[in-house]
C-alpha positions in Angstrom: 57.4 75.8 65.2 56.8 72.5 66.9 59.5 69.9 68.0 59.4 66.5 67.6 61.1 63.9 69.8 63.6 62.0 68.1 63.0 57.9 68.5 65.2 55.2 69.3 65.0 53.6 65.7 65.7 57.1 64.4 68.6 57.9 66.3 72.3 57.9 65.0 74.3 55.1 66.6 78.0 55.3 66.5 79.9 52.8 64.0 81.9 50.2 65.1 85.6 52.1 64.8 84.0 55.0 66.9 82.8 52.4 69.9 86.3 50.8 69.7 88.5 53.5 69.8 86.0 55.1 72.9 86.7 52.1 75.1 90.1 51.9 73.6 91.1 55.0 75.1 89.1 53.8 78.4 90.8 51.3 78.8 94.3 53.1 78.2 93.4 55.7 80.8 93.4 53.2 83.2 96.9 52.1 82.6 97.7 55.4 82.4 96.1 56.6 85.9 97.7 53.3 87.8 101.1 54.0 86.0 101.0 57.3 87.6 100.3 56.1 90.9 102.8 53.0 90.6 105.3 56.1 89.8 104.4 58.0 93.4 105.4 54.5 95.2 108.6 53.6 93.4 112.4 54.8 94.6 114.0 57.7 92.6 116.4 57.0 90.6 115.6 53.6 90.1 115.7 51.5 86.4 112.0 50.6 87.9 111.0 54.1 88.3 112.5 55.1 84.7 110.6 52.1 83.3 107.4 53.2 84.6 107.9 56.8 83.6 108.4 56.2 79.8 105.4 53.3 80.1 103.4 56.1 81.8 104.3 58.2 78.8 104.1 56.3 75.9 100.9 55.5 76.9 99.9 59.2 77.3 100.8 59.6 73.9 99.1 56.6 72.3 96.1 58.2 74.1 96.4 61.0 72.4 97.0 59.4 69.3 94.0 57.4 69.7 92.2 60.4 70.3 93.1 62.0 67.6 92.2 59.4 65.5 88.7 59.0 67.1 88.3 63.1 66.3 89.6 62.6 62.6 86.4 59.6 62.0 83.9 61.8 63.6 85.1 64.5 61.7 83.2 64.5 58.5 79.7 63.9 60.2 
């Protein structure tokens, strides 16, 4: 049995969809992490806190919508 190292020409590289959605979901995980924080400094019961709750949220969710989507177009491979 011998292995063989794989070279750069024949290596898979990801599709375009697959490098969007990664730094898609980067990028919302930022929002997401200062959200959170901007939550910890904000007065309770506040419309400002409220606001930043449901953006903090919402995002979450279009994360893990995202994320899901990213799993679905790997998925066949």
């Amino acid at each position: 049995m011998t292995i063989r190292a794989i070279t750069p020409s024949e290596a898979k590289s990801y599709d375009r969809i697959s490098r969007a959605l990664h730094w898609l979901v980067a990028a919302l995980a930022v929002v997401v992490v200062s959200l959170g924080w901007a939550i910890g400094g904000a007065p309770r019961n506040t419309p400002a806190r409220d606001l930043l709750l449901v953006l903090h949220r919402s995002v979450g969710l279009v994360i893990l919508a995202a994320m899901l989507l990213r799993a679905g177009w790997r998925w066949p491979e």
